[in-house]
N, C-alpha and C positions, 0 to 999 in steps of 0.2 A: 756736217749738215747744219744749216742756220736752222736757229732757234725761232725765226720769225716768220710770220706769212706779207700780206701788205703792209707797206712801211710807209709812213710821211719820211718829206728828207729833214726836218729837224728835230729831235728828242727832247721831250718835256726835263728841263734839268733836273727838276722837282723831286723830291722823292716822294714815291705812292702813300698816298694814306691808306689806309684798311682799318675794317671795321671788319671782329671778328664776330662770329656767332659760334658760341659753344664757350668753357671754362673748364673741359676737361682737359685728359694730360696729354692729348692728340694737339690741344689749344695753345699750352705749355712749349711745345716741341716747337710750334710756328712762332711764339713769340722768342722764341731761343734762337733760331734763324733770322728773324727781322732784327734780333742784338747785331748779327753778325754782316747784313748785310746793309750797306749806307743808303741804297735806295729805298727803302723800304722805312715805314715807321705805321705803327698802333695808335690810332686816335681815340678807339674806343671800344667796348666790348658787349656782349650781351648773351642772356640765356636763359633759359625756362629758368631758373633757378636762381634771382635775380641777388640771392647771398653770394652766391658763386662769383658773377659779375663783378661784383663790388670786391671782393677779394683777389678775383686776378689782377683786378685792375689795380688794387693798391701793391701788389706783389710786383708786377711789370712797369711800374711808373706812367699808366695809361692814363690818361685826361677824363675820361669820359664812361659811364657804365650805364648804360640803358637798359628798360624795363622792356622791351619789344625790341623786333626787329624794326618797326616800324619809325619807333623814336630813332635809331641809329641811322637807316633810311631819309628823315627828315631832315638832321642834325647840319646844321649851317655854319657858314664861317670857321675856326680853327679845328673844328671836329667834324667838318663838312668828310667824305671820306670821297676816296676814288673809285675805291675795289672792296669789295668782303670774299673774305676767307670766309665758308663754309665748313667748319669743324662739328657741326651739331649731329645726332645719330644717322645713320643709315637712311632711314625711314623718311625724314624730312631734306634730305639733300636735293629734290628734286622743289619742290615746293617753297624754301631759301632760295634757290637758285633763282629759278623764276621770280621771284619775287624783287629781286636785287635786279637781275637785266630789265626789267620793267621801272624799274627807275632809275635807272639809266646807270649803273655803277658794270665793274667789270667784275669775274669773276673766278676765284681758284676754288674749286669745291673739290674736298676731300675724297678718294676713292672709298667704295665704290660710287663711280657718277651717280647712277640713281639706282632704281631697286629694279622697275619693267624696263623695258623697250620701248612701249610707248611714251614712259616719261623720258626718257632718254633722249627721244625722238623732239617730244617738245621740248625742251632746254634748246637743244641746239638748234630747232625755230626760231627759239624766241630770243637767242645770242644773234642771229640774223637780221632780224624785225630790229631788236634792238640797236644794233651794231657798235654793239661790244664783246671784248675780250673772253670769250670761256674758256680755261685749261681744265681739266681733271689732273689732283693731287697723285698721280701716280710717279712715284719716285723715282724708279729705274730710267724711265727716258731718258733721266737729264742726269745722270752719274756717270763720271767719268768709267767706270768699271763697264758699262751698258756699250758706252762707246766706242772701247776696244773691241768688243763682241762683234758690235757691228763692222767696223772695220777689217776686221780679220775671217770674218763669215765666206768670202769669196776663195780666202784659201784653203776650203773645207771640199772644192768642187761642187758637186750635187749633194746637196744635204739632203739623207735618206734618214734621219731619225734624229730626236729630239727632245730628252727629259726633262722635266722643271718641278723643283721642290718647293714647296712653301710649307712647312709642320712644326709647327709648335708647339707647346704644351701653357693651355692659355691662362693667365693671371688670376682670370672668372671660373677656371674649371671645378677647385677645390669650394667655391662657395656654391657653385650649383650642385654640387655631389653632396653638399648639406641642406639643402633644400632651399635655397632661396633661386631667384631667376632675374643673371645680369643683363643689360641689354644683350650681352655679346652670343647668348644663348637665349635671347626671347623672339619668335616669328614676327607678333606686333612692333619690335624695331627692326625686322629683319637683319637679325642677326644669323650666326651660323660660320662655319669653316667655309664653305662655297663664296660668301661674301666677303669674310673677312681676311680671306686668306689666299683662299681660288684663286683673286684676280689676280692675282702677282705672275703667276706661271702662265693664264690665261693670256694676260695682257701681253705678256713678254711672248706667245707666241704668233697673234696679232701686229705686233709689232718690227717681229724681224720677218715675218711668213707672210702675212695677209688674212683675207677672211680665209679661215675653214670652209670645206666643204661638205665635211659630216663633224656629228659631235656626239661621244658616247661616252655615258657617265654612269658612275655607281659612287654609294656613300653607303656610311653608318649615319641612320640617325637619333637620334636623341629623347626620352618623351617628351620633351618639350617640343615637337617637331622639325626642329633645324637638323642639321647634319654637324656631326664632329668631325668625321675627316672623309675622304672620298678621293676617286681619281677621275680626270677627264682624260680621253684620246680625243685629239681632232685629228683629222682626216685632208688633205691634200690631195686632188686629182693630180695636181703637178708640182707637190711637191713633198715633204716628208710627213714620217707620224710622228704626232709629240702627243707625250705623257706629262700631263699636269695634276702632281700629286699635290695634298694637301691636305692638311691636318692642324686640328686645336686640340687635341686627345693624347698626343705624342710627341715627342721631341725626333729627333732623323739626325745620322751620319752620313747623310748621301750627299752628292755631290749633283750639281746639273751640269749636264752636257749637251752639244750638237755634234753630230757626228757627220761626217762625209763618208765614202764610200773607203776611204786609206789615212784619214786627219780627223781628230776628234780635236774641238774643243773646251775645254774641262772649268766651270767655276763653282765656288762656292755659296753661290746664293743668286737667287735672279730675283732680291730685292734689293742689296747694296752688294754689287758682282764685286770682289777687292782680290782674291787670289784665283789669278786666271792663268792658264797652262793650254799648249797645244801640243796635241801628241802627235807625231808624225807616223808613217806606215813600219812596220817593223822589219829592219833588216833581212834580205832573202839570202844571205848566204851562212850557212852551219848552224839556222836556227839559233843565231846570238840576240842578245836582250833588247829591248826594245831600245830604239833613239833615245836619246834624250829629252825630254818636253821641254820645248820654247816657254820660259817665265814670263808670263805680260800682264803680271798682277801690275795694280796700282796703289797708290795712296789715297783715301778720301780722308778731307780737314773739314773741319765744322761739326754744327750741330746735324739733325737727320735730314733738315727740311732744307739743306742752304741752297746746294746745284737748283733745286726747282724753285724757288721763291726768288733767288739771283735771275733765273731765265724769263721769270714770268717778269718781272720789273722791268727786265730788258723788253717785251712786248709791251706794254701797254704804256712807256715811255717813248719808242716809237710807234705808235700809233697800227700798230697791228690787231689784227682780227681772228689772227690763225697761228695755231703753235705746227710749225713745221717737225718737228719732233716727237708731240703727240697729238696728234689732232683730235677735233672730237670727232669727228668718224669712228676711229678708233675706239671711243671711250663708247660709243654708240654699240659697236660692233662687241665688246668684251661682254656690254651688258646683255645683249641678245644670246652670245654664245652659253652667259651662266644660266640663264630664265630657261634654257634647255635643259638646260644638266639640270636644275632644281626639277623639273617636271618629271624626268627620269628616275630621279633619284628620291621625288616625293616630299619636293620641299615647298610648302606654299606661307605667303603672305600673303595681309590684309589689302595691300597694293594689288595683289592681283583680282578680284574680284571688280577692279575696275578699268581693268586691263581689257583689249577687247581680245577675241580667242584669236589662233591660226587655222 
């Protein structure tokens, strides 16, 4: 499947400048990718916490550290930028975003795209209006492991069911259980397992299925009010149910699968998929042991961020406006799908009170 939507037929030789927003270690990860990839290069950096700034920046050999989004925006000549990276919380992903296609830059904004539906809704306006590049950082599209998945999806028959894990036991858990409250667990950043974690299994079922047709959710949550971990079913009129577990409370030995009707699919992770197996139907005669599973694990080389920061270069150097791989639609549609589960499940943000209702 290309990676691109509209193409020009010459490719800017150039490599992308970016101008990142954020200095955490989400920010770290993207700059460890831009080492790795030749189209790509850091002009400059910026973040609420303009120490921060100045320190990634002399850590990354970056040019340039601004006090705003806005000075990075203005920034002319060798630090002029093409694109901003979106690394800053949750909470403002929508409102960077916008900000950035409004002055004309392209953009990779870190999952989750935004927090409602309705911000959701306007980015991908205002990518329009603009006509510029919008991708959402979500990883799995562009991994070679994702893409076996897909690939091999048609040898499954009719897919009747379909599990996806995402649980981990989070970095921030141990300091909230002493009292303090990290973004990763504050409402005000919308934080929470549903956002932090959800979307993985979410997305991935959006991605290989389409929209849902129902969506049912339960969580644990938290007194801070976010949720720690939870499950979603979506629902298919025509076509399977997936279980989208996930967890910041727990660590998991599960595996995610799709199943067909006589052929399951088996991997280990439906954020970076690497050891993938097909299990074939099991022998009908004397009740002997199952096939053998077909190996179709892969190798992933790089840092976390390389397959999708190599894809995105490749669009916005041909002059494309649409990632074939992951569209925003998609990134539109995951967010819609969580904004239910959180309602179900009792999760609210300060985003939502400016939400209009359904």
């Amino acid at each position: 499947m290309s990676t691109s939507g509209t193409t020009t037929p010459s490719p800017d030789p150039r490599p992308v400048r970016f101008g990142v927003i954020g200095a955490g270690f989400i920010a770290n990860w993207f700059a460890q990718a831009v080492d790795a990839v030749p189209d790509a290069r850091i002009v400059g950096v910026t973040s609420a916490r303009p120490e921060r700034a100045a320190a990634f920046a002399a850590e990354h050999k970056v040019s340039a550290s601004w006090a705003s989004l806005e000075e990075m925006l203005a920034a002319q000549g060798e630090n002029a930028v093409d694109a901003v990276y979106v690394g800053s919380p949750n909470h403002l992903h929508a409102e960077h975003t916008i900000a950035a296609l409004r002055a004309g830059r392209h953009v990779l904004v870190e999952k989750p795209f935004a927090v409602t539906p309705a911000q959701a809704r306007d980015m991908a306006a205002e990518a329009l209006r603009a006509d510029r590049l919008l991708v959402e950082g979500w990883l799995p599209a562009f991994e070679p492991g994702t893409a076996v998945i897909r690939e091999n999806l048609a040898r499954l028959g009719e897919v009747r069911r379909a599990v996806f894990v995402k649980e981990q036991y989070s970095s921030r858990m141990d300091a909230y259980k002493a009292g303090s409250l990290p973004g990763a667990f504050d409402p005000a950043m919308a934080g929470g397992s549903l956002m932090d974690l959800g979307i993985y299994p979410v997305s991935m079922a959006i991605h290989l299925f389409g929209t849902p047709d129902r969506v049912t959710a339960t969580g644990v949550l938290l007194d801070s009010g976010v949720d720690a971990m939870g499950t979603i079913v979506l629902g298919y009129d025509d076509g399977p149910e997936v279980v989208c577990m996930h967890s910041k409370a727990s660590s998991t030995g599960l595996d995610c699968q799709v199943a067909g009707e006589h052929h399951v699919l088996v991997m280990d992770d439906c954020q970076w998929p690497r050891r993938i197996t097909l299990h074939g139907p099991r022998q009908r005669t004397g009740g002997a042991d199952p096939q053998a599973p077909e190996d179709l694990s892969v190798e992933r080389t790089g840092p976390a961020q390389v397959y999708e920061l190599a894809a995105f270069c490749e669009l916005v150097r041909s002059g494309a406006r649409e990632c074939g791989l992951h569209p925003v639609e998609s990134s539109v549609t995951a967010i819609e799908v969580l904004s239910q589960a959180r309602r179900q499940v009792g999760v609210r943000f300060p985003a939502d009170d400016d939400a209009p209702q359904p």
